[in-house]
N, C-alpha and C positions, 0 to 999 in steps of 0.2 A: 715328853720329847716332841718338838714341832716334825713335822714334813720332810722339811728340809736336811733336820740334826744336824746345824752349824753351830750348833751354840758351843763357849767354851775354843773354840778353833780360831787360828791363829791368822789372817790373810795381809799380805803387805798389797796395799794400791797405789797405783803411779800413776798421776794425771791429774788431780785433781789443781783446776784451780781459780773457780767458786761454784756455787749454789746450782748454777746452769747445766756444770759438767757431768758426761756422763757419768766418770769416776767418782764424784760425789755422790751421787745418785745411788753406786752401786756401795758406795762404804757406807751410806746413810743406812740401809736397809738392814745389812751386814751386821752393824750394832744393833739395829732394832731385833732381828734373830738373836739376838745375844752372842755375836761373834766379836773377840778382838780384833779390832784393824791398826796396822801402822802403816802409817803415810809416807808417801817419798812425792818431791818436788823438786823443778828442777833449780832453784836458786836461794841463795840466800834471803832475797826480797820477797819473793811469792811465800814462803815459808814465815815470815813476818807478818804480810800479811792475812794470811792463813789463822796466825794464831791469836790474832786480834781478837777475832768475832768466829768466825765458822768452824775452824777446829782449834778452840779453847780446849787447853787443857791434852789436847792429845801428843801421841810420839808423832813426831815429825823429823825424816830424814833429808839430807841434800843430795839430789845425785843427776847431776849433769850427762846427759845419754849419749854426749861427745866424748866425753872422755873416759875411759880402761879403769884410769885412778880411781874414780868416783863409783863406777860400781862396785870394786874388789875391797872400796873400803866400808859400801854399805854393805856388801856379803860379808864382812871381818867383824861388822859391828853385830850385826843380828848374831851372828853365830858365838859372837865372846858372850854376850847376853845371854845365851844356852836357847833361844828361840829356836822352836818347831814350828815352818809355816805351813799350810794347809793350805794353800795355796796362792798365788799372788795376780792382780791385775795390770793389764797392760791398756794403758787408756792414753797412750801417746800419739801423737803426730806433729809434722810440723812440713810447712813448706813456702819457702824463702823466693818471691819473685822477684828477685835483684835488679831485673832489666822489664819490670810489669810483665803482666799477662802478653803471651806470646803462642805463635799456633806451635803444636805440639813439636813438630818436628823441627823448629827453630829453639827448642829448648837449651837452659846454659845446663851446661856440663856441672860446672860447682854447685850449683841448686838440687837439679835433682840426685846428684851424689850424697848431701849432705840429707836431702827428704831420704832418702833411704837407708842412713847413717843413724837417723834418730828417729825414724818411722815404721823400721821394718828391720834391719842390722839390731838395735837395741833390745830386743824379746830373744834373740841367742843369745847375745851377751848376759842377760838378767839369765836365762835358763841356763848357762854354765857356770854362773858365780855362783846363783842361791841354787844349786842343787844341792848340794851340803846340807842344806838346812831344810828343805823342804820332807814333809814324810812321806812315804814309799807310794801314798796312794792319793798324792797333791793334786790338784787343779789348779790349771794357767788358761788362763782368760783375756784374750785382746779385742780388741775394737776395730772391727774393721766397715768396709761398706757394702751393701746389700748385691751392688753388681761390679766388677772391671773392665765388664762388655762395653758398659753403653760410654761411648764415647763422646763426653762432653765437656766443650768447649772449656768452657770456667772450670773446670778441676783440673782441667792439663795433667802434666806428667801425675801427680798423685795416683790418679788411678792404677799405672802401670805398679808404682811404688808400695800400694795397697794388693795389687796380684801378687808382688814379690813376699807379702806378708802371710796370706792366704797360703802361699805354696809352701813357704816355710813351719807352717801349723804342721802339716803333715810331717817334711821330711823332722823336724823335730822330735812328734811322736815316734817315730819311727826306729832311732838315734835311742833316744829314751828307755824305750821298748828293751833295749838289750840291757837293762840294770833296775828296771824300775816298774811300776804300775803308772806312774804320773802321765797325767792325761794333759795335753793342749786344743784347742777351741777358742773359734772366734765368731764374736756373733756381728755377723753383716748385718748393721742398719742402713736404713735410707735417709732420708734430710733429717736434721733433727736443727730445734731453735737454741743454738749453744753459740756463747761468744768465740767459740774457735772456728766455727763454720762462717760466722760472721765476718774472718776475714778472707773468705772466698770470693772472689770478683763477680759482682752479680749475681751471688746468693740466693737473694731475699726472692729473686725472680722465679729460680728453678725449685725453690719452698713452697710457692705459692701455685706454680704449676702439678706440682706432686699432690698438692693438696684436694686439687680439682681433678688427678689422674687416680686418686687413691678410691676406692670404692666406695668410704665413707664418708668421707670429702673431709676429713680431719687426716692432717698429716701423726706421722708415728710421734709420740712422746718420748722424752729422755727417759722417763722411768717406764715403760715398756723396752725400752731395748735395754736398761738395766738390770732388770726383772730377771732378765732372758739370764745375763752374765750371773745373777744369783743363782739360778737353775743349774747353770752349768760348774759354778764353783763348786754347787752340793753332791754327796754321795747320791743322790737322788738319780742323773744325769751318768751313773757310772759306767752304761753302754755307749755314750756318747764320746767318740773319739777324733780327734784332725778332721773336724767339721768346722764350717763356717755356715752357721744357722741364722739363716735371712729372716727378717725382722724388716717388716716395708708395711706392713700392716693392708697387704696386697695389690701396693699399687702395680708390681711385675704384671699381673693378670689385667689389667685395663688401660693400657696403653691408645687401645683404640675405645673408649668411652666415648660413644653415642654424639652426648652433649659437645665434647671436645672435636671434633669431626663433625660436625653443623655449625661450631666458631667458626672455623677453622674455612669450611667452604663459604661460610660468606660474605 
């Protein structure tokens, strides 16, 4: 038996959608423990091409995190299938700048309604349909960010939308707590090089600054904050409760780095 004892155990992951993602990262590993994973995506094309090349061969579901119908009918499916999950990933976000980047408090209403519709609303959804099916002592895992605090510019409303995700880890467990052992956690990274962060406006900038704020001067890796989500999926982490476990690879602690503050003056 490894460390961890995931092997043989069941996880459904949502997000994946390619090689970059953090959710592939975490279902890549998942199989290498010897765990089963089954997939959800949100479309019929990305699930295409999914199964092209990267996940040949495996179960792959559809389930669109706007619409009610589409979860209740991947909870209908797993569960006709007699499937026991051990826990499931939530590796989603999304956020729609319909009218470009905008200062915060000029934000559209339909934008960040719907980032919080499929960003942070969709891990209750997932946790009231597959409770059914999950066992009594499951792990839920989402992805969130390292801070909510720091207020910047090119993340706009997201960040407020990622608090709302954070706080709901908690009140969840909490919900939970009166029926069950299942555990929710998210682990806060900071920048990571994935094609979804790519289309954040001016990205590449605040990566590259992290990278020089970070103590190592190498910014965090997708499979380090993945790593973290395997930790927490396992029995291992069973003290681990409505935490959001920061993964920055300690840039929080060097904000004023020496070198960046002798740029900076002059």
């Amino acid at each position: 038996m490894s460390f961890l004892n995931i092997e043989n155990k069941t996880f459904l992951v949502f997000g994946v959608a390619n090689k970059k993602s953090v959710a592939y990262g975490i279902a890549k590993t998942l199989e290498e423990e010897g765990a089963k994973v089954i997939y959800s995506v949100r479309s019929p094309q990305r699930k295409e091409q999914l199964e092209a090349k990267l996940l040949k061969d495996r179960e792959i579901h559809i389930c669109d995190f706007e619409s009610q119908d589409d979860i209740d009918k991947l909870a209908k499916n797993i569960q006709d299938a007699g499937v026991t999950l051990d826990g499931f990933v939530h590796s989603v976000a999304f956020a729609n700048y319909s009218e470009g980047l905008k200062p915060f408090h000029q934000t559209v209403r339909k934008d960040f309604l719907q980032a919080v519709d499929i960003s942070c609303y969709s891990l209750i959804a997932l946790t009231q349909a597959l409770t059914p099916v999950l066992s009594n002592d499951a792990s839920i895992v989402t992805i969130s960010i390292s801070t909510t605090r720091m207020a910047s510019e090119n993340y706009g409303y997201m960040g407020p939308v990622k608090a709302a995700l954070d706080s709901a880890v908690a009140f969840l467990n909490k919900s939970l707590s009166e029926t069950s052992n299942i555990r929710v956690n998210a682990v806060g990274a900071s920048l990571l090089k994935t094609s979804a962060s790519a289309g954040i406006p001016n990205y590449v900038n605040s990566y590259l600054f992290a990278e020089k704020v970070i103590p190592r001067k190498e910014a965090l890796k997708t499979k380090e904050a993945a790593d973290t989500a395997i930790f927490l999926l396992s029995e291992r982490s069973s003290g681990i409760v409505a935490q959001t476990i920061i993964v920055d690879a300690g840039m929080s602690i060097n904000y004023f780095d020496k070198n960046i503050i002798n740029k900076v003056m002059e």
